[in-house]
C-alpha positions as CSV (number, residue, x, y, z in Angstrom):
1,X,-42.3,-47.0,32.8
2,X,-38.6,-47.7,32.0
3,X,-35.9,-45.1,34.3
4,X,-32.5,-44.8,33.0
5,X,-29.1,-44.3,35.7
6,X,-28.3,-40.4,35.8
7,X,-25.2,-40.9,34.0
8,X,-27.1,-42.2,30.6
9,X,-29.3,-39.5,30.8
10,X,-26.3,-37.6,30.7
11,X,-25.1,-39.5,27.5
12,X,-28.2,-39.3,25.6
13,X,-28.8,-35.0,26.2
14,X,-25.1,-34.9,24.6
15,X,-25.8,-37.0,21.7
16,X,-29.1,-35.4,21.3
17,X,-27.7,-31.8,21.5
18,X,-25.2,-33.2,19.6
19,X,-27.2,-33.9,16.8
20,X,-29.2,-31.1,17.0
21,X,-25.8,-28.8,16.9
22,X,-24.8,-30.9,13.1
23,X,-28.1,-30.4,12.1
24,X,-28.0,-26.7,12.7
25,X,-25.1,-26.6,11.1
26,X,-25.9,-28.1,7.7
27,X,-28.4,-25.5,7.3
28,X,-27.3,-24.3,3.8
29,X,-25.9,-20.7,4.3
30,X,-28.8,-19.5,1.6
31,X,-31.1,-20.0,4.1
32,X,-29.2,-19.7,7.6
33,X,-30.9,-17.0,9.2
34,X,-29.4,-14.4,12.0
35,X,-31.7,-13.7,15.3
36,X,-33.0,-10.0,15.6
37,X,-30.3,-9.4,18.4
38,X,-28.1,-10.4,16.5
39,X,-28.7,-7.9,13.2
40,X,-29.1,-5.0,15.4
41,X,-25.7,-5.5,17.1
42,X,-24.4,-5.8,13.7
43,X,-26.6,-2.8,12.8
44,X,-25.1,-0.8,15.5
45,X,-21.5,-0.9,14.2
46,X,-22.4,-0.6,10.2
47,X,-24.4,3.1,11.4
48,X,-21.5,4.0,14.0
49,X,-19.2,3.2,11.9
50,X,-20.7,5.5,8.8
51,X,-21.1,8.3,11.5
52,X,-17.6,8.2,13.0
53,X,-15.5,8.2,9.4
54,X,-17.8,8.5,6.4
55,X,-16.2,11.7,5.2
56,X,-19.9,12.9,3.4
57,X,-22.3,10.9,4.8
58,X,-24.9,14.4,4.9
59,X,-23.1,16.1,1.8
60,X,-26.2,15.2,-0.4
61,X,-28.6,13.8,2.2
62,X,-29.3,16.0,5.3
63,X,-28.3,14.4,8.4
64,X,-32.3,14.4,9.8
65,X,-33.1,12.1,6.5
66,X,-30.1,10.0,7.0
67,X,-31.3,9.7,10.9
68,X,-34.7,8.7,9.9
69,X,-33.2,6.3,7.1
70,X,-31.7,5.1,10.0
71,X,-33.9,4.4,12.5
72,X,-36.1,2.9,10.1
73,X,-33.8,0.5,8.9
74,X,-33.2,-0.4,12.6
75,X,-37.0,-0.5,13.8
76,X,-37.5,-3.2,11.2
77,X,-35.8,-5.8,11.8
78,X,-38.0,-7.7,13.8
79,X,-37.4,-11.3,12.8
80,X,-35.1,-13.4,12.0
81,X,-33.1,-12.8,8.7
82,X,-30.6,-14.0,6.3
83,X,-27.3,-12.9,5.1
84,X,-29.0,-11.5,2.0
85,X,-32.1,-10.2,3.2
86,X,-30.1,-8.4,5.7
87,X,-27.7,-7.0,2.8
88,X,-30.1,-5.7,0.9
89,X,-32.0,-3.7,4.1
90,X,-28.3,-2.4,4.0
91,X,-28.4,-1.1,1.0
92,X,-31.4,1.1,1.4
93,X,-29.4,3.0,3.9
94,X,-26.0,3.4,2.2
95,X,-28.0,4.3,-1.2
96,X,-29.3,7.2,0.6
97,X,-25.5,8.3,0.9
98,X,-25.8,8.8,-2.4
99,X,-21.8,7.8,-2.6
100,X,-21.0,5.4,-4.9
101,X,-17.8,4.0,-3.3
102,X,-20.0,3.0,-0.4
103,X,-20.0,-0.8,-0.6
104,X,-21.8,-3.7,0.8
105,X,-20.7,-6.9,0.0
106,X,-21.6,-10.9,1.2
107,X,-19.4,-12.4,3.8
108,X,-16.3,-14.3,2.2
109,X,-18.2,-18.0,2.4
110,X,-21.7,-16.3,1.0
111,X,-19.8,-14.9,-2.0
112,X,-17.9,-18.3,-2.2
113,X,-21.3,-20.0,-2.2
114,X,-22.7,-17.7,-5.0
115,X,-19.1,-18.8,-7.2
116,X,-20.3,-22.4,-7.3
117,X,-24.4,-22.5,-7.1
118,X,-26.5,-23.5,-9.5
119,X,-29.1,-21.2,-8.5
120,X,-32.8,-19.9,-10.3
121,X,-32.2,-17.2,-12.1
122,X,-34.4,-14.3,-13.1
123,X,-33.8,-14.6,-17.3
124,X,-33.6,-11.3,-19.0
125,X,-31.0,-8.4,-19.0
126,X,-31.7,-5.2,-20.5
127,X,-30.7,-1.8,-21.6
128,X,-32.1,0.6,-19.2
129,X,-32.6,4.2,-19.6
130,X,-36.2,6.5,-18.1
131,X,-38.9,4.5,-18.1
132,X,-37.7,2.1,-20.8
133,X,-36.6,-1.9,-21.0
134,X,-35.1,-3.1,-24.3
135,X,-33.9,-6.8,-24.2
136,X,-30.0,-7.5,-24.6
137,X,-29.8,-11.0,-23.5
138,X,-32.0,-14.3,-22.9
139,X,-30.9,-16.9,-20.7
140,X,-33.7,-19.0,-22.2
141,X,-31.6,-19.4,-25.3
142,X,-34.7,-21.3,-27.3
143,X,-37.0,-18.2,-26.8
144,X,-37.5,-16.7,-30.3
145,X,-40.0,-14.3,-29.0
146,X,-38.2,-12.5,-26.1
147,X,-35.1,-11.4,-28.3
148,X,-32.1,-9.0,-28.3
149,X,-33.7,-5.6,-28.9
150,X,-37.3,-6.4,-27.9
151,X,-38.9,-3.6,-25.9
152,X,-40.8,-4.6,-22.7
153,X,-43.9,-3.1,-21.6
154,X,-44.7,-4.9,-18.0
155,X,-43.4,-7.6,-16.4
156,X,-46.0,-9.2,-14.0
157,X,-48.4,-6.2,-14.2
158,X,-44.9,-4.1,-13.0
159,X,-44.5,-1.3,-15.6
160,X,-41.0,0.0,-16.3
161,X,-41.1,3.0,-14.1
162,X,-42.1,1.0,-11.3
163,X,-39.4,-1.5,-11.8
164,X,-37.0,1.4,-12.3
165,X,-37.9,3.6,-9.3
166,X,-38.4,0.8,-6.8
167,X,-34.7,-0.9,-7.6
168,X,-33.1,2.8,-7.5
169,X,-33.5,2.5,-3.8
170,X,-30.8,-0.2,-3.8
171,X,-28.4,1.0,-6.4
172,X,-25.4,3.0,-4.9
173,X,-24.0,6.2,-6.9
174,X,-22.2,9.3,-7.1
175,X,-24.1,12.5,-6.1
176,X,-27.5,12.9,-8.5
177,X,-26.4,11.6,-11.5
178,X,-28.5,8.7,-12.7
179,X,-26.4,7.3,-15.7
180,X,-24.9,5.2,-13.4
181,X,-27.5,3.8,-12.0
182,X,-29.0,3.2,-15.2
183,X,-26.1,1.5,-16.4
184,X,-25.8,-0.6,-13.8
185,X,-29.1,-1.8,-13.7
186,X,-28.1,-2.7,-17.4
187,X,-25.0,-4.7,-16.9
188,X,-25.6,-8.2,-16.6
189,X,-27.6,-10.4,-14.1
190,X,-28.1,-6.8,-12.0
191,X,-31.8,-6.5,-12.6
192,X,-32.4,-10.3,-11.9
193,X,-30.5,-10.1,-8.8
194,X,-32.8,-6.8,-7.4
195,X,-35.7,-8.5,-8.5
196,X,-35.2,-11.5,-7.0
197,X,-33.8,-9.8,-3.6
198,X,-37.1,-7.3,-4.1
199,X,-40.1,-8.5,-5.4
200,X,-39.0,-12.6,-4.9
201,X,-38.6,-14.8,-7.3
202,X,-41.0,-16.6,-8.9
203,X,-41.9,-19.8,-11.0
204,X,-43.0,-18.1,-14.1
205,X,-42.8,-14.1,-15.4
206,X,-45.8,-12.3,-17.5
207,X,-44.2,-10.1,-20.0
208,X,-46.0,-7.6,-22.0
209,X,-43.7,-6.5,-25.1
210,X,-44.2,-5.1,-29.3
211,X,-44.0,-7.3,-31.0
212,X,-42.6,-7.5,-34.3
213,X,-45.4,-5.9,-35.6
214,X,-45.1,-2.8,-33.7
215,X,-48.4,-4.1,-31.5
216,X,-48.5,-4.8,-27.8
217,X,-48.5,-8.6,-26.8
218,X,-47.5,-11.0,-24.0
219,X,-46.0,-14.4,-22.9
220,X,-45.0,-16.4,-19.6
221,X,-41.7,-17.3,-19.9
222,X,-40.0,-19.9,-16.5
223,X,-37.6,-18.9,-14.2
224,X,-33.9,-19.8,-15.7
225,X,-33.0,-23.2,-13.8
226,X,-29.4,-24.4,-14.4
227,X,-28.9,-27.8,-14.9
228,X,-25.3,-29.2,-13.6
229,X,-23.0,-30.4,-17.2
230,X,-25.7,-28.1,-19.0
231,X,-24.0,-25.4,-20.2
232,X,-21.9,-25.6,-22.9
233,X,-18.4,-25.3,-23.0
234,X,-16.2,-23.6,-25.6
235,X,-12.5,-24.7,-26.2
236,X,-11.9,-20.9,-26.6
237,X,-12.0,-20.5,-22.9
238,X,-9.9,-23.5,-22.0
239,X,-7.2,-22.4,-19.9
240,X,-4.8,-25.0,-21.9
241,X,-5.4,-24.0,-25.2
242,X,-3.1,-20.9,-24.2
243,X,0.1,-20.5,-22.8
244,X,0.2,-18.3,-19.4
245,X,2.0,-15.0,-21.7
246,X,-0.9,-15.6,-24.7
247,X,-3.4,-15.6,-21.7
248,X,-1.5,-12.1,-20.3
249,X,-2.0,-10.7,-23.8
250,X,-5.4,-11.4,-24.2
251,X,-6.6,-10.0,-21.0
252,X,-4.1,-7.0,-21.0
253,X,-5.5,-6.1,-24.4
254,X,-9.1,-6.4,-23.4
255,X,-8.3,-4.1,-20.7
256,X,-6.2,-1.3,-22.9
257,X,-5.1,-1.2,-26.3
258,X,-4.7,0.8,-29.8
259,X,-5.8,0.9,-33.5
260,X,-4.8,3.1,-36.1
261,X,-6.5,3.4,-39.3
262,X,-3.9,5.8,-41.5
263,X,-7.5,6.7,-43.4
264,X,-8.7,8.6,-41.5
265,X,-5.7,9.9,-39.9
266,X,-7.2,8.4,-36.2
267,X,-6.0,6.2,-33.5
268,X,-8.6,4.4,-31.2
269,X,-7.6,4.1,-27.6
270,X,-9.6,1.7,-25.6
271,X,-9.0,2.1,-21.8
272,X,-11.1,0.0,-19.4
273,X,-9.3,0.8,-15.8
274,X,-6.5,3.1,-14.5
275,X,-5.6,0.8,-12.1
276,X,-2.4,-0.3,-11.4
277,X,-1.2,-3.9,-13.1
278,X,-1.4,-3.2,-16.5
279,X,1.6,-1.3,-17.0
280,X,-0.3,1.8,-18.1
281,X,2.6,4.5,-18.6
282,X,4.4,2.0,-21.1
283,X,1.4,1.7,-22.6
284,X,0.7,5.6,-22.7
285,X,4.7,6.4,-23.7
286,X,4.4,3.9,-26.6
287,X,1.1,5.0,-27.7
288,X,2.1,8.4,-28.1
289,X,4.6,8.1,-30.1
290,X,3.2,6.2,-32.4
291,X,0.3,8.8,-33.1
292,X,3.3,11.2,-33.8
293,X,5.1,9.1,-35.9
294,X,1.7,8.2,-38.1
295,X,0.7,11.4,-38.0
296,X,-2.6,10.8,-36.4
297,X,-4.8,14.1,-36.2
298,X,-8.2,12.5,-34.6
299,X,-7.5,10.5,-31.3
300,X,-10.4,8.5,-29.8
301,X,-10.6,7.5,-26.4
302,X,-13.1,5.4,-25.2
303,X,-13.5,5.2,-21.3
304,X,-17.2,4.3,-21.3
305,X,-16.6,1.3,-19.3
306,X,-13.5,2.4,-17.0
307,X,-14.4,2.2,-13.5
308,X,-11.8,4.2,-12.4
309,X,-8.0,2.6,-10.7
310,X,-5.5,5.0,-9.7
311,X,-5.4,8.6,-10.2
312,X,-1.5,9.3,-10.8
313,X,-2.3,6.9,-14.1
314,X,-5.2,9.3,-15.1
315,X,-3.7,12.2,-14.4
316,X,-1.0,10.8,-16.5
317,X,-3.1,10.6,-19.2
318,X,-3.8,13.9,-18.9
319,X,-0.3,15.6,-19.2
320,X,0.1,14.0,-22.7
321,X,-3.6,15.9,-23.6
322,X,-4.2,19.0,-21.7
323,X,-3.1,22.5,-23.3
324,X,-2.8,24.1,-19.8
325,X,-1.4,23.4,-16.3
326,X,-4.1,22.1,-14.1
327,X,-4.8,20.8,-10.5
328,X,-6.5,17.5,-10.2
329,X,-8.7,19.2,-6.9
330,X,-9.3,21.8,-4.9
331,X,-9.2,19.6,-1.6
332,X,-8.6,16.2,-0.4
333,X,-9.1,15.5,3.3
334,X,-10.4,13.0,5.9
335,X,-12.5,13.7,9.1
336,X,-11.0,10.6,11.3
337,X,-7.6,8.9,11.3
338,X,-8.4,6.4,14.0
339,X,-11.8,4.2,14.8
340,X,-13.2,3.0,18.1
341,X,-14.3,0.0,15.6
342,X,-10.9,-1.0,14.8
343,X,-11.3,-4.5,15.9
344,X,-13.7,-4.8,12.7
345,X,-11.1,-3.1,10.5
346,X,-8.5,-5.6,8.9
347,X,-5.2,-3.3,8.7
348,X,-6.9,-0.5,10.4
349,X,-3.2,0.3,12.5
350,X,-2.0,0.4,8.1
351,X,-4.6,2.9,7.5
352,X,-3.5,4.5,10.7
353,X,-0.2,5.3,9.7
354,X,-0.9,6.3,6.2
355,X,-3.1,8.7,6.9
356,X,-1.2,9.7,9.6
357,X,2.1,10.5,7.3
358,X,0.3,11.5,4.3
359,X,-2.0,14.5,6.1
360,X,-2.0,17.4,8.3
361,X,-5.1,18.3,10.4
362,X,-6.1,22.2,9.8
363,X,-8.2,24.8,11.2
364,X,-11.8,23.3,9.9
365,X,-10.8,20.2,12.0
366,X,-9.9,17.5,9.1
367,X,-7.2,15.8,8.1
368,X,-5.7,17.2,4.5
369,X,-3.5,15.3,2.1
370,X,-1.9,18.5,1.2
371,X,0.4,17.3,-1.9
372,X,-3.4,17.1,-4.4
373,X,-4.4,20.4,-2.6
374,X,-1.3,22.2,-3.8
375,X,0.5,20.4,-6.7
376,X,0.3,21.7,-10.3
377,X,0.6,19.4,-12.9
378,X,2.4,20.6,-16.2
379,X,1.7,18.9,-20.2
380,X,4.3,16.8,-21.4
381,X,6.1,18.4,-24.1
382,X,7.9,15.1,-25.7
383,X,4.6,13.1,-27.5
384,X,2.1,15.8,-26.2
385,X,-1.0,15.7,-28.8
386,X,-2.5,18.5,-30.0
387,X,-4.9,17.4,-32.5
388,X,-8.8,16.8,-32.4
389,X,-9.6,14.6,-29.4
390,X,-13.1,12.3,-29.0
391,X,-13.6,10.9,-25.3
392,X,-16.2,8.3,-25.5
393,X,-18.1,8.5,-22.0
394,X,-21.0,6.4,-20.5
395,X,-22.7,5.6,-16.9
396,X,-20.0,3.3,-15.8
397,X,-17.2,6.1,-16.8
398,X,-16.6,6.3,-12.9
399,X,-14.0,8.0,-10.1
400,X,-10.4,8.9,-11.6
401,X,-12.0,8.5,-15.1
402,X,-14.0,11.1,-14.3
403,X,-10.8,13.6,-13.2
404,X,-9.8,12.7,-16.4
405,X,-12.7,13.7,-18.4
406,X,-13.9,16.6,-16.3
407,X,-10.3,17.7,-16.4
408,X,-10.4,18.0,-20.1
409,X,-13.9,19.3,-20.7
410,X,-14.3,22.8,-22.4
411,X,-10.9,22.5,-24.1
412,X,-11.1,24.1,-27.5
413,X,-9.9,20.5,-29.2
414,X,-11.7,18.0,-26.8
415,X,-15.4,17.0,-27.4
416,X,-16.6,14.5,-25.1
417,X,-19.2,12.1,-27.2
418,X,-21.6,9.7,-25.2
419,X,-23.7,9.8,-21.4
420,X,-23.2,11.6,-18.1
421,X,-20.7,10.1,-16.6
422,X,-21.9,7.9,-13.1
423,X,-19.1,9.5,-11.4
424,X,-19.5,12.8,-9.8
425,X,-18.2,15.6,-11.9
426,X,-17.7,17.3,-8.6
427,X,-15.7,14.9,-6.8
428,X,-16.3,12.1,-5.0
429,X,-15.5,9.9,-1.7
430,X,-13.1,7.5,-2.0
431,X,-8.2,6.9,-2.0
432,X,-8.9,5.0,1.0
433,X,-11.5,2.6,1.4
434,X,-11.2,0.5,4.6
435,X,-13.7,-2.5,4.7
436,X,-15.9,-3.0,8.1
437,X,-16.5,-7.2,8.8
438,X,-19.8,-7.1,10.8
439,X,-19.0,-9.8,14.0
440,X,-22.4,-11.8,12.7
441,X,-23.2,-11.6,9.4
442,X,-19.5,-11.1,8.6
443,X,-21.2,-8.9,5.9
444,X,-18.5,-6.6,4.4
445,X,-18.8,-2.8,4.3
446,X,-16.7,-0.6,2.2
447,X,-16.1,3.0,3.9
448,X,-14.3,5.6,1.9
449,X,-11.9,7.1,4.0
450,X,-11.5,10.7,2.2
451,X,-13.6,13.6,0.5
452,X,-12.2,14.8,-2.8
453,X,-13.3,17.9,-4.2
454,X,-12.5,18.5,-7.6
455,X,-15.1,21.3,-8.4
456,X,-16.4,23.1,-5.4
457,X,-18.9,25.1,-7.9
458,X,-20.4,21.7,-9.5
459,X,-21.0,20.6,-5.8
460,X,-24.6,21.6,-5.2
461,X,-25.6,20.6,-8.9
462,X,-24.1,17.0,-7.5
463,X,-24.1,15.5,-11.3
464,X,-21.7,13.5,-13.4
465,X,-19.5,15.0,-16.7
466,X,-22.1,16.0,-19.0
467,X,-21.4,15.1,-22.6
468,X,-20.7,18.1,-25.3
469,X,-22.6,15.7,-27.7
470,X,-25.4,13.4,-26.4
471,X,-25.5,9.9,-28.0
472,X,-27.1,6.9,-26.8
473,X,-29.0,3.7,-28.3
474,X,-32.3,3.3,-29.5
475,X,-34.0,-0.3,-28.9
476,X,-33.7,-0.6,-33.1
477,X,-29.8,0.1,-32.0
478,X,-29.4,-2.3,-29.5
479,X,-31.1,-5.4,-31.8
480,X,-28.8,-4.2,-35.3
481,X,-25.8,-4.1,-32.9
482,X,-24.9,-0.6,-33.6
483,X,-22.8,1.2,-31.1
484,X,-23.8,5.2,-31.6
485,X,-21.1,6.6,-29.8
486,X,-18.8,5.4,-32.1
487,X,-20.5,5.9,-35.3
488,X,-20.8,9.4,-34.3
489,X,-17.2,10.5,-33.8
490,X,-16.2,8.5,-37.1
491,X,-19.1,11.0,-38.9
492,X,-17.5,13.4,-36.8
493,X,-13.7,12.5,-38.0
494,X,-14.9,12.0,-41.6
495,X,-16.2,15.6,-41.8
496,X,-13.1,17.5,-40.2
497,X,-11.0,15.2,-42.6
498,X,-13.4,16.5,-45.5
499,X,-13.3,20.5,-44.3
500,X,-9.8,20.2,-43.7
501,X,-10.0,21.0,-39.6
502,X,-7.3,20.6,-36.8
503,X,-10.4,21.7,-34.5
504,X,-13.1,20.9,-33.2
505,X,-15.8,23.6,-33.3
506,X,-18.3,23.1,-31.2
């Protein structure tokens, strides 16, 4: 038996553990997994953190449920995990919350992995609504059966419901309103990416669907796999085939802009954010007074897919429409300024220092921002418009576009046309969102720093802004491409034209 001097040993354990320590390390990050020891510590800080600042962590989930929610969450991490089966454990906590600016997202080199991966793909999007699926797109683009409009029965022996109920669990939102959750289960890749962090994903999918016939049938369709040079490439979205100012246009105007049609006496105002960047109180100003020199008397306003931004460009918004003076809320306060977790806080001494200029601690204990509590907000006179006014709402019509529209509701000239809204019509939790990096995971949690109550009497009911006029697509809809909303206020518009009307009378 050969022996080898002490000092080789030596040099052959370091090369060794060496090698081990590269091989470790080229583990893909899909697949790297965290020890339990190492999830629970991270655990630890993502529930102490929610406990020590989440300004309503029990206001629609009694602080015994959230406990258990807890400690079940906990108790089951037993193995070892990865970053996104660890995520989505994560998620069945915060959905609880019920707050839907209550975030989790992947660590910065997971999300940067997702950007470039050519990854399996569950294949189907759909409209989602109760207990239905209606096909909008196919990533099987060859698939003549599974088209735009198609209504699913089952997919692998999963009904609707069941598909419905079971990703719910994992879908953050405001209060009880479930528009939002339905519509986000609707926007794109969504539903793959529950059902692949859910169920799994697997080689092949058994869908039941009615056929064109009206009858029940069923096909197996693959899994979408991505091929690298496979997709095609359009010279539309070349970056060189604009100049940097024609890209600005094109991207500002998808985000807001305004038609007129001198017809029917209407303008169409599309407005996808009220964030800052875009310039909105130009864009409001000019707007403005170009429905008063066209003499416009039917406004549309279509915020069914603004997310929400900032609320002084809302409330701007607002002055130019509202007949009275208002208040945006009734109180807006927070319940910590400082964190024992500030070393998982970027700019937590920032958030610090705002909060601690910006509010006033009072009798119940929190921290108010004072200048929303008390501040009254009067019309503009110059521009103000006073004629018939549409607001075009939907599930992802969320935080300060819900001020907005629950600001305006019940005025005699204001019909709001569409879907609850997925943001609370009560208020919501949110003006300061510090994000919590978790030391191992380096998962990402978004906190919302203050409680804003809008309508203390629509608190218990815990819903979104109800629509005077309900309108929403059937699955016959959805395949002729006809957007509802829309077609009702011009029907709407055509017949107060017809009769003459300033007002809407509801």
């Amino acid at each position: 038996m050969k022996t080898f001097p002490d000092h080789k040993l030596l040099l052959i354990a370091c090369v060794a553990m060496t090698l081990i320590s590269c091989s470790v390390s080229r583990v893909p990050i899909e697949y790297r997994k965290y020890a339990p020891e190492k999830l629970k510590e991270d655990f630890s800080i993502f529930q102490g953190a929610l406990e020590e600042w989440h300004p309503s962590l029990y206001w629609f989930t009694p602080k015994e449920e959230m406990d258990k929610k807890f400690a079940d969450a906990r108790n089951g991490i037993t193995d070892s995990m990865t970053e996104r089966q660890f995520r989505t454990r994560l998620l069945k906590v915060v959905t609880t919350i019920r707050c839907g600016h209550t975030s989790i997202n992947y660590s910065k080199k997971y999300s940067r992995f997702l950007d470039t991966a050519s990854l399996k793909l569950f294949p189907l999007a759909f409209k989602v609504w109760k207990d239905s699926l209606v096909v909008t797109a196919n990533l099987n683009k060859h698939d003549t059966v599974l088209r735009r409009g198609t209504i699913v029965k089952a997919i692998n022996n999963y009904t609707p419901k069941q598909l419905i109920d079971t990703f719910f669990n994992y879908i953050t939102g405001d209060g009880f309103s479930v528009a939002g959750r339905y519509q986000t289960l609707s926007s794109y890749g969504t539903f793959g990416v529950l059902y692949k962090n859910v169920l799994g994903l697997p080689e092949t999918f058994r869908v039941t669907y009615i056929n064109r016939m009206g009858f029940e049938d069923s096909v197996t369709i693959p899994v979408f796999k991505p091929e690298k040079d496979s997709v095609e490439k359009s010279d539309s979205l070349k970056p060189e085939k604009y100049t940097p100012k024609e890209r600005r246009t094109l991207r500002i105007f998808s985000t807001r802009h305004m038609q007129v049609d001198t017809t029917l006496k209407s303008a169409y105002m599309l407005l996808n954010t009220f964030s800052n960047g875009t310039n909105l109180r130009k864009f409001f100003r000019s707007s403005f007074r170009n429905i008063e020199n066209f003499g416009i008397k039917h406004l549309v306003i279509d915020v069914r897919s603004n997310g929400g931004g900032e609320a002084g460009n809302s409330t701007l918004l607002t002055q130019y429409l509202s007949d009275h003076k208002f208040k945006i809320g009734d109180s807006l306060y927070a319940i910590k300024r400082s964190s024992k977790y500030r070393d998982y806080v970027k700019f937590q001494p920032v958030y610090w220092l705002i909060t601690s200029v910006i509010t006033k601690k009072k009798k119940d204990g929190f921290f108010h921002f004072g200048y929303y509590e008390r501040h009254t907000f009067k019309p503009f006179k110059k521009f103000h418009f006073d004629g018939n006014i549409y607001i075009l709402t939907g599930g992802n019509s969320f935080s300060a576009t819900t001020l907005f529209a629950q600001e305006l509701k019940g005025q005699k000239n204001v019909t709001i046309v569409g879907e609850e809204t997925g943001g609370g019509a009560y208020g919501n939790s949110a003006w300061i969102i510090p994000e919590l990096t978790l030391p191992n995971t380096r998962l990402r949690i978004g906190i919302p720093k203050f409680r804003f109550v809008m309508r203390p009497d629509l608190v218990k009911e815990g819903r979104g802004v109800m629509p005077d006029i309900y309108a929403a697509p059937t699955a016959q809809d959805i395949q002729n491409g006809i957007d509802v909303k829309l077609e009702a206020v011009k029907e709407m518009i055509i017949k107060a034209n017809q009769a003459g009307q300033t007002v809407i009378l509801k």
